[in-house]
MMTF fields as JSON, N, C-alpha, C and O atoms, coordinates in Angstrom:
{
  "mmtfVersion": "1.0.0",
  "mmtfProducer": "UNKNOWN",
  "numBonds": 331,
  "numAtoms": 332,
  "numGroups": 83,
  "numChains": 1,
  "numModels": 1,
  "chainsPerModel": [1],
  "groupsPerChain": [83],
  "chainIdList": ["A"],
  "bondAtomList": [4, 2, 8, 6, 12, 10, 16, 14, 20, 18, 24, 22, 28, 26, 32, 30, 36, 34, 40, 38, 44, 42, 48, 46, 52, 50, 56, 54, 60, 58, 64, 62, 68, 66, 72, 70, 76, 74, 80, 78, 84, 82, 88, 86, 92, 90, 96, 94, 100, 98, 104, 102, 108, 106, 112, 110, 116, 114, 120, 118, 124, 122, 128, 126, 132, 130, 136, 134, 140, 138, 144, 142, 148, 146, 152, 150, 156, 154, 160, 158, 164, 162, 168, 166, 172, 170, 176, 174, 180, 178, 184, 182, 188, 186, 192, 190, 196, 194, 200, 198, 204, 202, 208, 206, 212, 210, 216, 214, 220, 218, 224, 222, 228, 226, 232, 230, 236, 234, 240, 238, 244, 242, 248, 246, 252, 250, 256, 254, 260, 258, 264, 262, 268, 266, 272, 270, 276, 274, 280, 278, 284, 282, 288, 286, 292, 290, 296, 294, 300, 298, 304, 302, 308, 306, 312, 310, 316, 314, 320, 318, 324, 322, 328, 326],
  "bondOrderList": [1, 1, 1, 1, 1, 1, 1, 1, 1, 1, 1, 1, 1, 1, 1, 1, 1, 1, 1, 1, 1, 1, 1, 1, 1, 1, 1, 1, 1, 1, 1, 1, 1, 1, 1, 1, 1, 1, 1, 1, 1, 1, 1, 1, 1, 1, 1, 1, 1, 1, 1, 1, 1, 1, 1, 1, 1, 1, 1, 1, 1, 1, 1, 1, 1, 1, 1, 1, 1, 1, 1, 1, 1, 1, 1, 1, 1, 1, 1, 1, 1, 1],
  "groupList": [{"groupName": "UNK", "atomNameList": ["N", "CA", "C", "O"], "elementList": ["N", "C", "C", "O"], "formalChargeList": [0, 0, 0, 0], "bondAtomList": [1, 0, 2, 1, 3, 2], "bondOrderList": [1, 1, 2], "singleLetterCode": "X", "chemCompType": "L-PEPTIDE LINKING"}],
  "groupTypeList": [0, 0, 0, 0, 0, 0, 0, 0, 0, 0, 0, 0, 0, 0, 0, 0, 0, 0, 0, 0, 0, 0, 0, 0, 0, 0, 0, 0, 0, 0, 0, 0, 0, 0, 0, 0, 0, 0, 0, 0, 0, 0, 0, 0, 0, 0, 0, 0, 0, 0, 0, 0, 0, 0, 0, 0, 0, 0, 0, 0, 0, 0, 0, 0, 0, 0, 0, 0, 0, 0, 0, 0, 0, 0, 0, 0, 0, 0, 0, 0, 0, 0, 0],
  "groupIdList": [1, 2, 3, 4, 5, 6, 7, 8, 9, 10, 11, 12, 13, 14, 15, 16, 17, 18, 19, 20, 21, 22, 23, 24, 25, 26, 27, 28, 29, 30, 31, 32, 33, 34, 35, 36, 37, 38, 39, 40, 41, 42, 43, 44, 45, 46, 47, 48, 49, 50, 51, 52, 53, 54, 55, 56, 57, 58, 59, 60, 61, 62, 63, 64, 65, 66, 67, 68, 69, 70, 71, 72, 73, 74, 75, 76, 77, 78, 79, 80, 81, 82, 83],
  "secStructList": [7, 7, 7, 7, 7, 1, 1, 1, 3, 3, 3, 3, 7, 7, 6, 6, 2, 2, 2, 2, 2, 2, 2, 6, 6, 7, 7, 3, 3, 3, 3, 3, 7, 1, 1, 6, 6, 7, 7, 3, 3, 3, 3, 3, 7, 7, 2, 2, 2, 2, 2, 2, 2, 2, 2, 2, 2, 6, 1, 7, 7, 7, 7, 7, 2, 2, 2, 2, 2, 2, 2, 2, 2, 2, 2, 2, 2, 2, 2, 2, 2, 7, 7],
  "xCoordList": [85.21, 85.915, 84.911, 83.943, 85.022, 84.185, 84.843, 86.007, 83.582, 83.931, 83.888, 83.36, 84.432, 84.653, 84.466, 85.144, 83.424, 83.463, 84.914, 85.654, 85.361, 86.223, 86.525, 87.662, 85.195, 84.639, 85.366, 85.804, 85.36, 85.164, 86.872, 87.322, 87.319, 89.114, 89.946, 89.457, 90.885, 92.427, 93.5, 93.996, 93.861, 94.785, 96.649, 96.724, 97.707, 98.468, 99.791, 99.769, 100.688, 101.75, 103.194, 104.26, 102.93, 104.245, 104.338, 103.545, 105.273, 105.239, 105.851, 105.804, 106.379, 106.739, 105.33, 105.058, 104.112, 102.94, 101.959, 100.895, 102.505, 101.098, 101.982, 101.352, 103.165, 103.65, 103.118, 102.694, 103.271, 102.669, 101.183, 100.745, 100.45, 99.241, 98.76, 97.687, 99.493, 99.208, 99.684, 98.921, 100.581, 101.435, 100.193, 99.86, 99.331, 98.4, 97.304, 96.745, 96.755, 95.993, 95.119, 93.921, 95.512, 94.652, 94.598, 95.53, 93.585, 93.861, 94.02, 93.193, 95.109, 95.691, 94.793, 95.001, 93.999, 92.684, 93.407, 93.439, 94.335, 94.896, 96.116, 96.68, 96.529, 97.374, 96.914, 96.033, 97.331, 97.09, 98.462, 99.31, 98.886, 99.445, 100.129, 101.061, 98.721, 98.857, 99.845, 100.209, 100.542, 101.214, 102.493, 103.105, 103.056, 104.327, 105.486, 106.303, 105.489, 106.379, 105.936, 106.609, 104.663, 104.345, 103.385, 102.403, 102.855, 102.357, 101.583, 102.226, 100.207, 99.457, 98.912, 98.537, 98.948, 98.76, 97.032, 96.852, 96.193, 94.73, 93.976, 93.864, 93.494, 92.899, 91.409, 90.833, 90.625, 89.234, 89.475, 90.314, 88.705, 88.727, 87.819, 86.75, 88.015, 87.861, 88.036, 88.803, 87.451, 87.745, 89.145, 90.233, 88.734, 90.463, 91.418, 92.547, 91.129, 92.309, 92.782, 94.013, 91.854, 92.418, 93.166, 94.333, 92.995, 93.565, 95.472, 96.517, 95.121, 96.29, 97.31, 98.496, 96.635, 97.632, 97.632, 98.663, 96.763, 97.165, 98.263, 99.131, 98.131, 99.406, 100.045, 100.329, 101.181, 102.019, 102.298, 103.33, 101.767, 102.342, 102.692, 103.715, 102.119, 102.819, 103.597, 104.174, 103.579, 105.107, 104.277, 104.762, 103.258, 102.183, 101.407, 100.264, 102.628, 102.403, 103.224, 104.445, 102.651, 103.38, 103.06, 102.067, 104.47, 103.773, 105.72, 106.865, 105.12, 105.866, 106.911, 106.648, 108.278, 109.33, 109.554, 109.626, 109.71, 109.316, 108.526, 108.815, 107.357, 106.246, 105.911, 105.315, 106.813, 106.446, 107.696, 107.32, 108.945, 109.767, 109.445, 109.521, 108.966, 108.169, 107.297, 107.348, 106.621, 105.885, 106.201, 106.008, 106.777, 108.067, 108.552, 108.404, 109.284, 109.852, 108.631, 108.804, 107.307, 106.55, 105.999, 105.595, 106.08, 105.581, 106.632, 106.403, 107.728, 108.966, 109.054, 109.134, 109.054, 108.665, 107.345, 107.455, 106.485, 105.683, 105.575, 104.706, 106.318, 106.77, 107.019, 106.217, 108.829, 109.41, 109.549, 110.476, 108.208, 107.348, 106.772, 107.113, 105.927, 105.038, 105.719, 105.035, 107.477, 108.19, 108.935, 109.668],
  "yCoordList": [96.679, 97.895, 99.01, 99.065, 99.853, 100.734, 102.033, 102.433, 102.582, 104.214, 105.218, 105.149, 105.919, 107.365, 108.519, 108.67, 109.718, 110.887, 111.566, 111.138, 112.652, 113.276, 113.926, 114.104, 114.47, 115.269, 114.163, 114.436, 112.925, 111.776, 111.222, 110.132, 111.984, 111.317, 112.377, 113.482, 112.152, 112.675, 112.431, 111.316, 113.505, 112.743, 113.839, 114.926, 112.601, 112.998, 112.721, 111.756, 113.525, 113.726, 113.325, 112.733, 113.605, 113.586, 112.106, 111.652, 111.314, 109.811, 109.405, 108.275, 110.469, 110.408, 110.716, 109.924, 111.624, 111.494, 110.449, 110.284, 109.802, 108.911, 107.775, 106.722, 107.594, 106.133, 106.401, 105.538, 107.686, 108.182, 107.808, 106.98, 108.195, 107.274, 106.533, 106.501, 105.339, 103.81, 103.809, 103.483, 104.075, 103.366, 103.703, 102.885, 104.691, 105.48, 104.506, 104.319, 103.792, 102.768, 103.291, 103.25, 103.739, 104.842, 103.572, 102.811, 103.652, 102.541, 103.169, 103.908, 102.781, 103.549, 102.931, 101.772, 103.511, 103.352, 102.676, 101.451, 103.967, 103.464, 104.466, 105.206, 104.383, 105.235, 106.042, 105.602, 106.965, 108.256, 108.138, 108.789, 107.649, 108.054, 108.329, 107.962, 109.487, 109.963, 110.348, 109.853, 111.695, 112.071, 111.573, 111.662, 110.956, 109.897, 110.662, 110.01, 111.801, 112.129, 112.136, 112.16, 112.111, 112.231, 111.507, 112.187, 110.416, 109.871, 110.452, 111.079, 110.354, 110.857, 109.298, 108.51, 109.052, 108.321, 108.736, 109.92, 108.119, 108.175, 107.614, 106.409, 108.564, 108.628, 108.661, 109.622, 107.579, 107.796, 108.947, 108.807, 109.902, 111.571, 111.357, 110.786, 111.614, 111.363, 112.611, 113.515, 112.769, 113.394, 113.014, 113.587, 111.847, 110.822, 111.227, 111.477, 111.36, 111.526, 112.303, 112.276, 113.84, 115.231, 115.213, 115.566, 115.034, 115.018, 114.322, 114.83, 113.048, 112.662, 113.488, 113.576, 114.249, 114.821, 116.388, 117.0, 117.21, 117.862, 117.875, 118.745, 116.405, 116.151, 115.754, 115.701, 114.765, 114.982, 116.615, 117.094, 117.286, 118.683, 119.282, 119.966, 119.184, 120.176, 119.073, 119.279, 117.876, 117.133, 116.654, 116.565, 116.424, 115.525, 114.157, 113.824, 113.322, 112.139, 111.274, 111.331, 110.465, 109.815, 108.219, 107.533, 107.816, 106.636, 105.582, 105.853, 104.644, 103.203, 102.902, 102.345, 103.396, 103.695, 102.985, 103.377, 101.306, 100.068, 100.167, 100.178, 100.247, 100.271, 101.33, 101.331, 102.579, 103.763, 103.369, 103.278, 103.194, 102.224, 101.416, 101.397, 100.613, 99.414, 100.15, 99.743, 101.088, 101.544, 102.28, 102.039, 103.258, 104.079, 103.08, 103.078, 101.954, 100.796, 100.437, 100.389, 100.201, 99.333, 100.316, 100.025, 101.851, 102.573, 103.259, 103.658, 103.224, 103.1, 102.171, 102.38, 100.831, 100.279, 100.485, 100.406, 100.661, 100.646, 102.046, 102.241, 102.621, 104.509, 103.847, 103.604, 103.381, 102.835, 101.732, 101.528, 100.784, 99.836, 100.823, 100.758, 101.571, 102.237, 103.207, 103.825, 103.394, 103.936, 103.241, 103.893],
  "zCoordList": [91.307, 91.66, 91.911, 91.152, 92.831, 93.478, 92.673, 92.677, 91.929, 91.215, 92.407, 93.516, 91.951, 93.004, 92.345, 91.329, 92.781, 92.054, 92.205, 93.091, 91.334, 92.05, 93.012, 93.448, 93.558, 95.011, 96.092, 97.209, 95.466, 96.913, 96.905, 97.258, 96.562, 95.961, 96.624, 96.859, 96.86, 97.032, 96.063, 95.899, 95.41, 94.398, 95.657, 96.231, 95.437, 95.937, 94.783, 94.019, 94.802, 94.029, 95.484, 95.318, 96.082, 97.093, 97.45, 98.275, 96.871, 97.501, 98.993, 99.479, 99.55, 101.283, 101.669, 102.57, 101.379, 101.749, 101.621, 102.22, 100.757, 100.164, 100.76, 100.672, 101.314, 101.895, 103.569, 104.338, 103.805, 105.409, 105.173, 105.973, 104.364, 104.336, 104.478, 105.08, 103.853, 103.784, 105.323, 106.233, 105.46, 107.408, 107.983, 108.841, 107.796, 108.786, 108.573, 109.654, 107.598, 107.038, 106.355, 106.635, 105.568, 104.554, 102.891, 102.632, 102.22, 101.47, 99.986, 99.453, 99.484, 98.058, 96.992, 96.633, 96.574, 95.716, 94.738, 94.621, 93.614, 92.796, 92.335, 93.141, 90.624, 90.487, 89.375, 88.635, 89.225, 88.189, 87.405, 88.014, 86.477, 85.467, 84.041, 83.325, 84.125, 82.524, 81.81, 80.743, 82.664, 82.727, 82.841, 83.906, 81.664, 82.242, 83.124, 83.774, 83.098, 84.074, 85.411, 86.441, 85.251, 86.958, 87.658, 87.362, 88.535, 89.041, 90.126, 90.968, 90.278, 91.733, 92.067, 91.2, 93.377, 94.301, 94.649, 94.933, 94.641, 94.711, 95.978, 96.203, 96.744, 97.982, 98.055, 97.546, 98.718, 98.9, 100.172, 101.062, 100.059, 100.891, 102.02, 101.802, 102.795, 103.952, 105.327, 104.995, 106.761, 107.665, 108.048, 107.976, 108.48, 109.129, 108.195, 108.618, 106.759, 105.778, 105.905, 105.884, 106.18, 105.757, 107.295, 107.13, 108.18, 109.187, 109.355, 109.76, 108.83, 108.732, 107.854, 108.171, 106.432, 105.484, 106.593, 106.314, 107.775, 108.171, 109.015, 109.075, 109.953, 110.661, 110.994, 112.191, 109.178, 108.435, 107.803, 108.274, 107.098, 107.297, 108.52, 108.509, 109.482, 110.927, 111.657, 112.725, 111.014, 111.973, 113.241, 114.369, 112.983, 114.19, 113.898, 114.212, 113.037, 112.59, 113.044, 112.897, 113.591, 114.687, 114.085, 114.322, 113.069, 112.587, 112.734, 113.095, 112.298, 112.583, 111.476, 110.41, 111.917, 110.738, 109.588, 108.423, 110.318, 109.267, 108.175, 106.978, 108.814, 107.912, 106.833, 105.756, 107.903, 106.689, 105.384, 104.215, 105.705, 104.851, 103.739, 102.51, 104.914, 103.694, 102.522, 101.362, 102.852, 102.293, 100.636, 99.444, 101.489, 100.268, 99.558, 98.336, 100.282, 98.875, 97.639, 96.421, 98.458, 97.411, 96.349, 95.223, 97.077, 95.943, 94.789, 93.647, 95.492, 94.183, 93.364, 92.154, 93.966, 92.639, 91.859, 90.635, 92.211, 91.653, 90.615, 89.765, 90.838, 90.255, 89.132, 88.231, 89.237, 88.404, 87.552, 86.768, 87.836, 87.121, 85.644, 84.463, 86.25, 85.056, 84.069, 83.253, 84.154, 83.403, 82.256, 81.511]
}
């Protein structure tokens, strides 16, 4: 397993973002959670990355409905696994 400083990470809380991620092919490092109420989704940080989380915020993400689907399913379970 490859360590990551925190400088070199994305930590994300929004799971419609972090499933737009993965569709985008962004690779979900791991999961964050301490916090049993709340889960962050863990991003190696990146140019391509910040880009993609810029456009998903302005609605200039142009990704593959299925897949973003698929996506959201595997990380709900996986939410509601660690509860």
């Amino acid at each position: 397993m490859e360590y990551l400083k925190m400088e070199d990470i994305v930590e994300v809380k929004d799971l419609n973002l972090a499933a737009a991620l993965m569709t985008a092919s962004h690779k979900l490092e791991a999961f964050d959670d301490r916090n049993k109420n709340e889960v962050y989704f863990i991003f190696k940080n990146s140019m391509d990355l910040q880009e993609t989380i810029d456009n998903y915020w302005t609605g200039n993400l142009n990704l593959n409905i299925g897949f973003f689907q698929y996506n959201q399913k595997r990380l709900k379970e996986k939410v509601f696994s660690l509860k």
